[in-house]
C-alpha positions as CSV (number, residue, x, y, z in Angstrom):
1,X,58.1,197.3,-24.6
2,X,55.0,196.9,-22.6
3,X,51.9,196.6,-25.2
4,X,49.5,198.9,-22.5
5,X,52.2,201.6,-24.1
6,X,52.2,200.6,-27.8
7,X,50.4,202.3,-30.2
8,X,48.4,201.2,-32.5
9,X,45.2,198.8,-32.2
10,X,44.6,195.1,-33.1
11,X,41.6,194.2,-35.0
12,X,39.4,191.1,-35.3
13,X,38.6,191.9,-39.1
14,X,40.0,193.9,-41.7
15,X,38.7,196.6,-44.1
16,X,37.3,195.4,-47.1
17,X,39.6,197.0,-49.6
18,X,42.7,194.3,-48.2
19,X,42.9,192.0,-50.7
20,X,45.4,189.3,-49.6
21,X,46.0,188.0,-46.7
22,X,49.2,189.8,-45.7
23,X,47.4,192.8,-46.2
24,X,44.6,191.9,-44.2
25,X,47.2,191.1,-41.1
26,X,49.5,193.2,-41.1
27,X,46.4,195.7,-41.1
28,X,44.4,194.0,-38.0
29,X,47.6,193.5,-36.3
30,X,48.9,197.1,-36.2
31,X,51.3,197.4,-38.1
32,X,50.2,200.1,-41.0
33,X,47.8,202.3,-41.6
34,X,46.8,203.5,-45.0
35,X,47.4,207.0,-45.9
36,X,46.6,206.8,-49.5
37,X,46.5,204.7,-53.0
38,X,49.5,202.8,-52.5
39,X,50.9,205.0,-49.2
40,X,51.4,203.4,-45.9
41,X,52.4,205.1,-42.6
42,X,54.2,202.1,-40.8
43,X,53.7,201.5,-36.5
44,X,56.4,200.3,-34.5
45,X,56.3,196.7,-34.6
46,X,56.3,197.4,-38.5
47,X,59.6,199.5,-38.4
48,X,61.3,196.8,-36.3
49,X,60.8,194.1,-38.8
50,X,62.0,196.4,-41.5
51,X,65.5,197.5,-39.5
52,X,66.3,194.1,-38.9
53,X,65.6,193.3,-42.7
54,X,68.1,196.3,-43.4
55,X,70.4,195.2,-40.8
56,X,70.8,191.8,-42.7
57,X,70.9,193.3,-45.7
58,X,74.0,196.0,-44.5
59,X,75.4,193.1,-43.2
60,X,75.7,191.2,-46.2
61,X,76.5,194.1,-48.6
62,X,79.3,194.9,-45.8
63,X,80.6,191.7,-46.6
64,X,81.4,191.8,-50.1
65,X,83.0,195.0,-49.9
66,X,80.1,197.6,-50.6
67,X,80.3,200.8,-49.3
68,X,77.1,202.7,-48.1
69,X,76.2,205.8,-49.8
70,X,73.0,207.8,-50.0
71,X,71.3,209.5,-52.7
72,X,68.6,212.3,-53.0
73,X,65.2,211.4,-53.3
74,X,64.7,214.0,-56.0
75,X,66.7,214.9,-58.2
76,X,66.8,217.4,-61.4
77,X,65.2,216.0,-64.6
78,X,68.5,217.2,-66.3
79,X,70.1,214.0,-64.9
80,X,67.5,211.4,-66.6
81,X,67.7,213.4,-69.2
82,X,71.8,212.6,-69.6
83,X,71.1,209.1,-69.4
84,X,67.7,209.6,-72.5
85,X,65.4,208.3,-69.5
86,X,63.4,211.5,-68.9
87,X,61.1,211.2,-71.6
88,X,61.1,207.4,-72.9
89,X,59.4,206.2,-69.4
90,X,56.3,206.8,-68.4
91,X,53.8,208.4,-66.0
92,X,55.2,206.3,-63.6
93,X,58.1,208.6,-63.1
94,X,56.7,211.5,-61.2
95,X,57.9,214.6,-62.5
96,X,57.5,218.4,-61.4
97,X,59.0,222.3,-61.4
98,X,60.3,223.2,-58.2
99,X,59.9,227.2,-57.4
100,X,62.3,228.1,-59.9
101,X,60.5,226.4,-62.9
102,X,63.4,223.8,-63.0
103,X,62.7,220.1,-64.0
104,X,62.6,217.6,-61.2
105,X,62.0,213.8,-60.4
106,X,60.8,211.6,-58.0
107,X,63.4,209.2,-57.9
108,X,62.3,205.3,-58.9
109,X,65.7,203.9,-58.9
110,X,68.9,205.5,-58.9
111,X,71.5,204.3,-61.9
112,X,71.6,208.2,-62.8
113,X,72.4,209.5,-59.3
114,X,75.1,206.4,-59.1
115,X,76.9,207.6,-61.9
116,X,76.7,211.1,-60.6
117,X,78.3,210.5,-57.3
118,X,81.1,207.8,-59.1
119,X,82.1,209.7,-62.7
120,X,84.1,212.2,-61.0
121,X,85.5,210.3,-58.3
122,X,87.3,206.9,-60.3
123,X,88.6,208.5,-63.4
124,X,91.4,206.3,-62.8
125,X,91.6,201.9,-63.3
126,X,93.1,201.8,-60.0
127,X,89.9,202.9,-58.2
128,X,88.3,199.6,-60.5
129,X,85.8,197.8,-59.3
130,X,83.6,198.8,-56.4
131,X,80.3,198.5,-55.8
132,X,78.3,201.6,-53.9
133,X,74.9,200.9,-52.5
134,X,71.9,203.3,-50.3
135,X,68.7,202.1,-48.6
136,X,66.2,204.9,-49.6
137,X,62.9,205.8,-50.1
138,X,61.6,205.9,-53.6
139,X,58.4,206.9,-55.6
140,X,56.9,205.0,-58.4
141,X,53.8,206.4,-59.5
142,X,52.2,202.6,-59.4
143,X,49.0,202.4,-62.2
144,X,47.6,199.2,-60.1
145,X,49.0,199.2,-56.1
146,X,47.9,195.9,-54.4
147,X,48.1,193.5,-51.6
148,X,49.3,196.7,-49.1
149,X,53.1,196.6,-49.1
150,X,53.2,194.1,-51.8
151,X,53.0,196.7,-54.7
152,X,53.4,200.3,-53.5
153,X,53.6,203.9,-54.8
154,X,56.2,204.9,-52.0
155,X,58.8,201.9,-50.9
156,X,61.8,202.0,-49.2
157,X,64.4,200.1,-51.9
158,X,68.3,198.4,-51.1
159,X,69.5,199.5,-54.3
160,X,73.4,198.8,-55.2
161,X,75.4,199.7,-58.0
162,X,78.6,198.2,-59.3
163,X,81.6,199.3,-61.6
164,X,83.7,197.2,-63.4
165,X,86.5,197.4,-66.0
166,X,85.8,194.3,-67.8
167,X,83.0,191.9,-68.5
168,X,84.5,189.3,-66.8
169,X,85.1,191.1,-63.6
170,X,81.5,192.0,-63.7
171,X,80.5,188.3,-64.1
172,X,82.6,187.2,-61.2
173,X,81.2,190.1,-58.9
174,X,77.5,189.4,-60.2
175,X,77.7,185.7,-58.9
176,X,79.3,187.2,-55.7
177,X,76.3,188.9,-55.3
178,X,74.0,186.3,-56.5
179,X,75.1,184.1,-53.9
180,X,74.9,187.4,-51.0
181,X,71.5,187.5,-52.3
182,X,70.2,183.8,-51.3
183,X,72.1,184.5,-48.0
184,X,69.7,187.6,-47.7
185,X,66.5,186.0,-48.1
186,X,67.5,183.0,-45.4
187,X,68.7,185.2,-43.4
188,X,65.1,187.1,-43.2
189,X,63.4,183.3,-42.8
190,X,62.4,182.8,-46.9
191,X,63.8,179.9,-47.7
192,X,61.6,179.3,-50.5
193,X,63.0,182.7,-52.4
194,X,64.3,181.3,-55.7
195,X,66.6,183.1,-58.5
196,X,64.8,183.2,-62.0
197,X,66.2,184.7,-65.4
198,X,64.2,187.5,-66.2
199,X,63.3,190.6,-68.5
200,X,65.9,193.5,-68.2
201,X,62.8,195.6,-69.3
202,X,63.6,199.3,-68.9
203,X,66.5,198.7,-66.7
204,X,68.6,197.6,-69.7
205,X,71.7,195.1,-69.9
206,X,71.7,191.6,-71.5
207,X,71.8,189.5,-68.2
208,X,69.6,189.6,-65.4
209,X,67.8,187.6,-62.7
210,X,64.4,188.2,-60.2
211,X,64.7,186.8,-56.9
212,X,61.0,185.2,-56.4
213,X,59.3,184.4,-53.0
214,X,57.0,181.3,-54.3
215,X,53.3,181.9,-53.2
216,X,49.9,181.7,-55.0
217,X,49.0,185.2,-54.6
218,X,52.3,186.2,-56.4
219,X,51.3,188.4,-59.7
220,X,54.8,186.9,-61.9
221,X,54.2,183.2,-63.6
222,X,57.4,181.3,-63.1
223,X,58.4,178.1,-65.0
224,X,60.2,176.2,-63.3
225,X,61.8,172.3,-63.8
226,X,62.2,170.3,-60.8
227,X,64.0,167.4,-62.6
228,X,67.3,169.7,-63.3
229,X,66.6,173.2,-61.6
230,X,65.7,175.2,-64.8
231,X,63.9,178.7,-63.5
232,X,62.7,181.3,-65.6
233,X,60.0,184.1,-65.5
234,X,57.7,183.3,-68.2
235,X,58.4,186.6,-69.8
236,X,61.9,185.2,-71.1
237,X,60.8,181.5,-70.6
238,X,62.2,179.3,-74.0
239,X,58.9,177.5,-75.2
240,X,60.1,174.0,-76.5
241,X,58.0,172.2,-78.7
242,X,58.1,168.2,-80.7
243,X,56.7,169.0,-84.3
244,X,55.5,165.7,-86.2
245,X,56.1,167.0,-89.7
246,X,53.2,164.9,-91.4
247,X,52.4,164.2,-94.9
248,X,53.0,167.2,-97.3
249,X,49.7,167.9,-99.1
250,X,48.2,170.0,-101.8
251,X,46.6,173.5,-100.7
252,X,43.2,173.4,-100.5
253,X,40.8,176.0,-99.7
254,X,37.9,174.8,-97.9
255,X,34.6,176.7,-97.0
256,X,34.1,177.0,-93.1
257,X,31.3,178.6,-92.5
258,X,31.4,180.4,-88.9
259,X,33.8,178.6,-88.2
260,X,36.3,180.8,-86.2
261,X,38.0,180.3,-83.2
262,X,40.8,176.7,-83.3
263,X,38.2,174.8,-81.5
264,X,35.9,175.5,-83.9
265,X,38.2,175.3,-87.0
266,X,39.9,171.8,-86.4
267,X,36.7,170.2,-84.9
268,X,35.4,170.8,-88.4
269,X,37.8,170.1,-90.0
270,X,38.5,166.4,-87.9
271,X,42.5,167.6,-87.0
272,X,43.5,169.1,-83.6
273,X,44.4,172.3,-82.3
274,X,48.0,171.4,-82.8
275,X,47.9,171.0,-86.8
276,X,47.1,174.8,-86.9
277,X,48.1,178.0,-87.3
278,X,46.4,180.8,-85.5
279,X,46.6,184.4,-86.1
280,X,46.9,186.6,-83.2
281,X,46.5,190.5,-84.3
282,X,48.2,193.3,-82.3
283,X,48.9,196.5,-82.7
284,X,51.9,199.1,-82.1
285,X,51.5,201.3,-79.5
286,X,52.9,204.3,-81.1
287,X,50.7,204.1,-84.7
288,X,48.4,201.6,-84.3
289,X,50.2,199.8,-87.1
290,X,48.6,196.1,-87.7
291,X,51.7,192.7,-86.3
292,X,50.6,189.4,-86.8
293,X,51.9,186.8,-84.8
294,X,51.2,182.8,-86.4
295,X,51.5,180.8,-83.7
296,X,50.8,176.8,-83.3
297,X,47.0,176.7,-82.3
298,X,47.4,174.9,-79.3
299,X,50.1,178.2,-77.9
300,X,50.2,181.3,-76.3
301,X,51.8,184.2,-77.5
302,X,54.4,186.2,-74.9
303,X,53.9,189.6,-75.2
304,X,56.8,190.5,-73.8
305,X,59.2,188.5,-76.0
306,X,57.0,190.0,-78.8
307,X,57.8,193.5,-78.1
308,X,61.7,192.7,-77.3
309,X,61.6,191.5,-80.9
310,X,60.0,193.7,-82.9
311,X,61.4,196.8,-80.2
312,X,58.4,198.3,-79.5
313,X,55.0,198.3,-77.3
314,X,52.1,196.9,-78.6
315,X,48.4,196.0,-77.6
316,X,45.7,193.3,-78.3
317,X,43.8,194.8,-81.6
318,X,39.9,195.0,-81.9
319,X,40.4,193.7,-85.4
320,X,37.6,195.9,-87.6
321,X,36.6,196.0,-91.1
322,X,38.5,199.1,-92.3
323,X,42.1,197.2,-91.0
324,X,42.2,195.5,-94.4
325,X,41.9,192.0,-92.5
326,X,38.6,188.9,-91.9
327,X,38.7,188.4,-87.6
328,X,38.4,184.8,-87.7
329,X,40.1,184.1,-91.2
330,X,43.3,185.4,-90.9
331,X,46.1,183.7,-92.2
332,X,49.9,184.3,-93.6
333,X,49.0,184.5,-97.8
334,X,47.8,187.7,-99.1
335,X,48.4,189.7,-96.7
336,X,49.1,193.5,-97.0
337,X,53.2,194.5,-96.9
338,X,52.4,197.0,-94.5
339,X,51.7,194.6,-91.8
340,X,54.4,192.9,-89.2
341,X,54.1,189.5,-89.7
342,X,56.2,187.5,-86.9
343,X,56.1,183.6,-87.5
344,X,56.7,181.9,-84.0
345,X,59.1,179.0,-83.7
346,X,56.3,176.2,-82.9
347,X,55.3,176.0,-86.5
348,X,58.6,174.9,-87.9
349,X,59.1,171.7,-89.4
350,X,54.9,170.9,-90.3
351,X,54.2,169.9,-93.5
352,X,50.4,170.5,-93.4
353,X,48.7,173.1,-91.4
354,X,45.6,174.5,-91.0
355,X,44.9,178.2,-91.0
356,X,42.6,181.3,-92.3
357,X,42.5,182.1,-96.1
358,X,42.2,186.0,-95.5
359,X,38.2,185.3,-96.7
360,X,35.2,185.0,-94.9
361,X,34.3,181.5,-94.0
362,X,37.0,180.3,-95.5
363,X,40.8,178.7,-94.5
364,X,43.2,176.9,-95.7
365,X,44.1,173.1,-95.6
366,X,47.4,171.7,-96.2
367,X,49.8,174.9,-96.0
368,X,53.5,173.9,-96.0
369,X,55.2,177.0,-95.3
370,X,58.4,177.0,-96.3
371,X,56.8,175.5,-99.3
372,X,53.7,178.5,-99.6
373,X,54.9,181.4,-97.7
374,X,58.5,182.7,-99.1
375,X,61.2,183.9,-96.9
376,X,59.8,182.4,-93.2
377,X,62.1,183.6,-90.6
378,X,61.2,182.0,-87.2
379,X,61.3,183.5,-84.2
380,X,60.7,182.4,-80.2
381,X,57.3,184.6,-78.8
382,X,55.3,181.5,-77.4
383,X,54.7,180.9,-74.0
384,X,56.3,178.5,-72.1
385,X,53.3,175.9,-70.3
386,X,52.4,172.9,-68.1
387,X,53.9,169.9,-68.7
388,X,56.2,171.6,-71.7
389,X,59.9,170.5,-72.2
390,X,62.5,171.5,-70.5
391,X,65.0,174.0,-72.6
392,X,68.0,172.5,-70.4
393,X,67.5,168.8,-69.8
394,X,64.8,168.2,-72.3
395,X,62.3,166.5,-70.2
396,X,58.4,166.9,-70.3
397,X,58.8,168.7,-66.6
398,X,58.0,172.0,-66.9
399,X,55.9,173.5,-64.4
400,X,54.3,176.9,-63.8
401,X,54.1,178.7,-60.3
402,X,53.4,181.8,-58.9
403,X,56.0,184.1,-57.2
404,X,56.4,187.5,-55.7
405,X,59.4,189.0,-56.6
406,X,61.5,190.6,-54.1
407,X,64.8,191.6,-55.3
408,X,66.7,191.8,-58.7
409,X,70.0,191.7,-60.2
410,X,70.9,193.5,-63.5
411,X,74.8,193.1,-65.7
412,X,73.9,196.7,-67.0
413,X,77.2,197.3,-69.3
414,X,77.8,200.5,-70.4
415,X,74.2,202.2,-70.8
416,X,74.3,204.3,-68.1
417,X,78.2,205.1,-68.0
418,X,78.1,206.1,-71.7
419,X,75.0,207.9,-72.1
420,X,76.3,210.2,-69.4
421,X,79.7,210.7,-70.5
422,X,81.4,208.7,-67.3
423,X,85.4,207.5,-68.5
424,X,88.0,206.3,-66.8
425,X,92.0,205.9,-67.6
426,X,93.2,202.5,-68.0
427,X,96.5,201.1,-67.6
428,X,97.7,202.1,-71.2
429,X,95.9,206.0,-70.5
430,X,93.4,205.5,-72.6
431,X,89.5,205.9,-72.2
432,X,86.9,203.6,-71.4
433,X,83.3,203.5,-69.8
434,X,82.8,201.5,-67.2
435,X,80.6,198.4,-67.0
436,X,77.5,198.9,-64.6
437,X,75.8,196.2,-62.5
438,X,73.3,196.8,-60.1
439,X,70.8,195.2,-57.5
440,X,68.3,195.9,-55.6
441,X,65.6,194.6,-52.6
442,X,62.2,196.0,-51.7
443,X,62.4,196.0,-48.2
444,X,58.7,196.5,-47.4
445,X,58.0,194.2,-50.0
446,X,60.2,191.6,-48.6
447,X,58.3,192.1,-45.3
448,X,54.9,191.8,-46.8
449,X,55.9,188.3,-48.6
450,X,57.2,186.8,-45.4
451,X,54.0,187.5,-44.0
452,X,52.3,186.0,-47.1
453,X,53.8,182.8,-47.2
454,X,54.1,182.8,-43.2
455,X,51.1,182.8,-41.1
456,X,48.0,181.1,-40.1
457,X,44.2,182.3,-39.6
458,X,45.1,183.9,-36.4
459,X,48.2,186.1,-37.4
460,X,51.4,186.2,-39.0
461,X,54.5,183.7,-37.8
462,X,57.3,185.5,-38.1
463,X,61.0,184.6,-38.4
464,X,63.0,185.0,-35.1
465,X,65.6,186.5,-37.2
466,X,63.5,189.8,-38.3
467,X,60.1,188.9,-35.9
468,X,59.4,192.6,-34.1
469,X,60.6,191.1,-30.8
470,X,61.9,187.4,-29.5
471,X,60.1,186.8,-26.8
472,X,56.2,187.4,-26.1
473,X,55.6,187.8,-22.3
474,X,51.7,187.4,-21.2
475,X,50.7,188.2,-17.8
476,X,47.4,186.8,-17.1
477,X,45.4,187.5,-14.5
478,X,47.6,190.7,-13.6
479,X,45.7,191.7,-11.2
480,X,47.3,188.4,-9.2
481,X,50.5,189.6,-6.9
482,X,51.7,186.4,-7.7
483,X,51.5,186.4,-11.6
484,X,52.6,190.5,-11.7
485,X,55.5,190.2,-9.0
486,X,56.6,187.3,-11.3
487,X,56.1,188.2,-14.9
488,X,57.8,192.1,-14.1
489,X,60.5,190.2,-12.7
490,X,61.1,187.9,-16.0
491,X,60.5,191.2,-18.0
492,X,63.6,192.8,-16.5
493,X,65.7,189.8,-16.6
494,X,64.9,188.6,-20.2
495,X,65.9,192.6,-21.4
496,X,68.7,192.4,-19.0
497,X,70.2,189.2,-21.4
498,X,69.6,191.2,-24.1
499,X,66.6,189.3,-25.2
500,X,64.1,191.5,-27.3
501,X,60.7,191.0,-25.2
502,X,57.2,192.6,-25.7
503,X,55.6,192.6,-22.1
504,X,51.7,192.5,-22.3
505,X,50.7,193.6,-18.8
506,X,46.6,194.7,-19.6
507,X,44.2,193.0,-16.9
508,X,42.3,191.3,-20.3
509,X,41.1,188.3,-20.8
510,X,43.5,185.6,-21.8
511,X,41.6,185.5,-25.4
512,X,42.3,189.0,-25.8
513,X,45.7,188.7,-24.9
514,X,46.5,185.4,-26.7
515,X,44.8,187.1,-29.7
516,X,46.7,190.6,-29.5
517,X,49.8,187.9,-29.6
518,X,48.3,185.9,-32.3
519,X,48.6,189.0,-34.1
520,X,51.6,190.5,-33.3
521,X,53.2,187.1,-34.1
522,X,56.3,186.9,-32.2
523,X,57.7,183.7,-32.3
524,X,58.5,182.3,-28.9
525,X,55.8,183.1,-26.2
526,X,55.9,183.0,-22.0
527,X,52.8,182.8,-20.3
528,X,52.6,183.3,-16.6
529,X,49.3,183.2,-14.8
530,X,47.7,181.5,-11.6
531,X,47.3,178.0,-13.1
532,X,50.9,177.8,-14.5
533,X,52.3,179.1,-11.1
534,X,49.9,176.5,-9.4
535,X,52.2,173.7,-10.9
536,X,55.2,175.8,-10.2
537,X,56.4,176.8,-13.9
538,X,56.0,179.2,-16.6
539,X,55.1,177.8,-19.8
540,X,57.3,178.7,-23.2
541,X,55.5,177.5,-26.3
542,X,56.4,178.5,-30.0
543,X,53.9,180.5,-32.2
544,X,53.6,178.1,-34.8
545,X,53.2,175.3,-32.0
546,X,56.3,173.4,-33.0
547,X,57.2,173.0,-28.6
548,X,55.6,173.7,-25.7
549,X,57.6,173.4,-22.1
550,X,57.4,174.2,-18.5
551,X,60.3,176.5,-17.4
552,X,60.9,176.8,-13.7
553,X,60.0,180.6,-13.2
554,X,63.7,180.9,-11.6
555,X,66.0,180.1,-14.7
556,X,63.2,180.8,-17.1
557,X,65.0,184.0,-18.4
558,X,68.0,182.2,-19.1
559,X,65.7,179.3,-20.9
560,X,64.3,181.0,-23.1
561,X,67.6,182.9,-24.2
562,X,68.6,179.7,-25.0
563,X,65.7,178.8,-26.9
564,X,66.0,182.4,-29.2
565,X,69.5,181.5,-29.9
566,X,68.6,178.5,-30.9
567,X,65.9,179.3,-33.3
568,X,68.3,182.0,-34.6
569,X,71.1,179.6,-35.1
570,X,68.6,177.3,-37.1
571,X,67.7,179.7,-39.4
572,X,71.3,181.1,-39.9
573,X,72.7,177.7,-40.4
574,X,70.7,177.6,-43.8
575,X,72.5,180.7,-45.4
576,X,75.9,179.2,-44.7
């Protein structure tokens, strides 16, 4: 490919709606182009990157026995409706009447369509277990698109689906594909991808993991422990807490006049945030009813392990006088039966605590629960945080990072297979649903992140393994005989080896043209102008400016083969 043929332009700034810097590079360098909210049109050196990252990802699948299937993009609501999906998620499923009047979807993942294809065709055990997979386009009508192809409306998706006749088998085949999965991402040059346990949220089944690309910009909080390798999203993060139980005291009620938030409350009072008990008010989505969650005052509550406990969607409350509650003086006693009261693990075990006394300037000193409050039932909905203890090895090592999560795996059981009626025979001829996994990888996603976590001021640095070309040829000065006779001859020879070379042969300036390639990011570069053929060589240098040689311009095809098989090899010899 010679760049005076390539479409699409190279920028020295980006528009001010790119957010991150991915965004802002992949836009200056030509790769997308915005078509609307959370839409991208893709240019060549884009698709490139994104057909290796398929290619790895066939590759892999192909290896642990998955066979390539494809689904429709839309499909008839009657089949989300099968599996009770059609009406319990949100606007972000796209739905609309085709001519006929006739229900349809935009499909944002495809368990429904898997089962379609599968329930007809292994009604027998014999056909047990296989695993079917597509790489698609799919629509998710996205409430807050960002950072380009980081969080998208339209995405092209790996999505695979596995069927199983026994938990067990399922197990074994989801660590098979665990372990295809870190191949994957070293594969595509991420090394620093790592497997967290995560939410099943709408997908369902009891056991599933987020493959996370670490990086500051990432919108999921991770807790991580480096002493023993404990991961976990925070939104299913155990929160471990040491209690000092104290002196059991008498209940007294104590006036605290405007005294509301912790800080306020146990400065006041002479104790510390952590001999308290705060009151955090939602409400349910669906009737506005009042759940209080008493939580240690020094904690967070996570929401999400709130609404997986008490099964339904909720949101922060703007506590107001009608509610039957004092903002500011809420505590556990006196309450109103009505309301959800969830106790939160952390305040176990203290003797004395601190919190409101349901009265206006007033709380509570000296509250023993299990003493006070009858029938406590304790439950997990803090927040893991910095420094916490480790759930696994116990140590004060938790830490909290940021991550971008670029694939997922999901033990689904039997939700989808029963819901839509899909049985099989097994060996004594009797019927059973099949157990589901299923996995999935945003490729343009994937492609944004490596970009994210790999690049400098100038441009992106990309992998050799998934980089839109190997080599990066610059002619300067191509108005020079010498330099043009010599750099069309290397262009020839390096596609003859089967080397993948971009050929810039513009008669620019060498900053323009060592900008353009800043930009385009290819990793290994050949320059061939009048001052390297003045010392008789051509000079091969690395994008990231890890070497830098003089080739003699005779054998410099074959060199620089070399030096992309290398770089290939390195990278490959990680996933082993």
């Amino acid at each position: 490919m010679k760049v005076s043929s390539l479409l699409g332009e190279r920028f020295k700034t980006a528009p001010a709606d790119c957010t991150i810097e991915s965004q802002a590079l992949m836009v200056r360098g030509g790769y997308m182009k915005s078509v609307g909210t959370g839409l991208f049109s893709l240019y060549m050196p884009a698709k490139r990157i994104t057909k290796k990252i398929e290619n790895i990802i066939r590759e892999e699948m192909d290896a642990i026995d998955g066979q390539e299937v494809m689904f429709p993009v839309v499909m008839p609501g009657a089949l989300w409706q099968e599996s009770n999906r059609y009406n319990t998620i949100g606007s972000e499923l796209l739905r609309f009447k085709d001519r006929n009047g006739i229900d349809m979807v935009l499909g944002m993942t495809h368990e429904e369509a898997a089962v379609h294809l599968a329930r007809d065709a292994a009604q027998s055990y014999q056909k047990y277990p296989f695993m079917i997979y597509q790489i698609q386009t799919k629509f998710r009508d996205e409430p807050r698109s960002r950072g380009g192809l980081i969080r998208t409306r339209e995405f092209t998706m790996k999505d695979a689906y596995s069927f199983h006749t026994s938990h067990e088998d399922l197990e074994q085949y989801y660590d098979v594909c665990y372990h295809a999965y870190e191949r994957i991402f070293k594969r595509c040059g991420a090394p620093n991808v790592v497997a967290v346990k995560s939410d099943s949220g709408m997908m369902g089944g009891r056991v599933s993991h987020e493959f996370m690309l670490l990086t500051d910009i990432g919108e999921d909080t991770l807790v991580i422990c480096d002493e023993c390798g404990y991961r976990s999203n925070m939104e299913v993060a155990d929160c471990i807490v040491e209690n000092e139980s104290g002196e059991i005291e008498e209940m007294e009620r104590v006036h605290t006049p405007n005294q509301k938030t912790i800080e306020e409350v146990t400065s006041f009072l002479g104790k510390q945030a952590k001999d308290s008990c705060k009151a955090v008010v939602y409400q349910r989505n669906e009737d506005d009813s009042l759940v209080i969650v008493f939580i240690r005052g020094d904690l967070e509550v996570n929401e999400t392990k709130l609404r997986n406990h008490i099964k339904a969607e909720v949101h922060p409350a703007v506590v107001t006088q009608d509610m039957g509650v004092c903002a500011g003086f809420i505590g556990p006693m006196g309450l109103d039966k009505s309301i959800t009261v969830v106790f939160d693990e952390s305040l176990k075990g203290i003797n004395s605590l601190i919190c409101g006394a349901n009265e206006e300037n007033y709380h509570l000193k000296g509250v023993n629960l299990a003493r006070d409050y009858s029938e406590v039932e304790y439950v997990s909905v803090a927040k893991a945080y910095e420094g916490g203890i480790c759930p696994v090895c116990g140590k004060h090592s938790i830490t909290i990072k940021r991550g971008i999560e670029v694939g997922n795996i999901f033990q689904l059981g039997t939700k989808y297979t029963e819901s839509m009626g899909m049985q099989y025979l097994d060996k004594n001829g009797e019927l059973q649903y099949p157990i589901m996994g299923c996995y999935g990888i945003g490729v343009g996603r994937l492609v944004a992140s490596v970009c994210q976590v790999s690049h400098d001021k100038f441009g992106p640095i990309w992998p050799i393994t998934i980089a839109p070309w190997q080599v990066h040829l610059c002619a300067i000065r191509v108005d020079n005989p010498e330099v043009k006779e010599t750099a069309d001859r290397l262009y020839a020879e390096l596609k003859k080896l089967g080397v993948e070379v971009i050929y810039d042969d513009r008669n620019v300036s060498a900053g323009v043209m060592f900008s353009d390639a800043d930009l385009i990011g290819v990793p290994v570069r050949m320059i061939v102008s009048p001052r390297t053929l003045e010392r008789g060589a051509v000079e091969l240098s690395a994008r990231d400016k890890s070497f830098q040689l003089d080739l003699n311009p005779e054998t410099a095809a074959a060199e620089a083969k070399a030096k992309v098989c290398q770089l290939i090899a390195e990278i490959n010899a990680q996933a082993e």
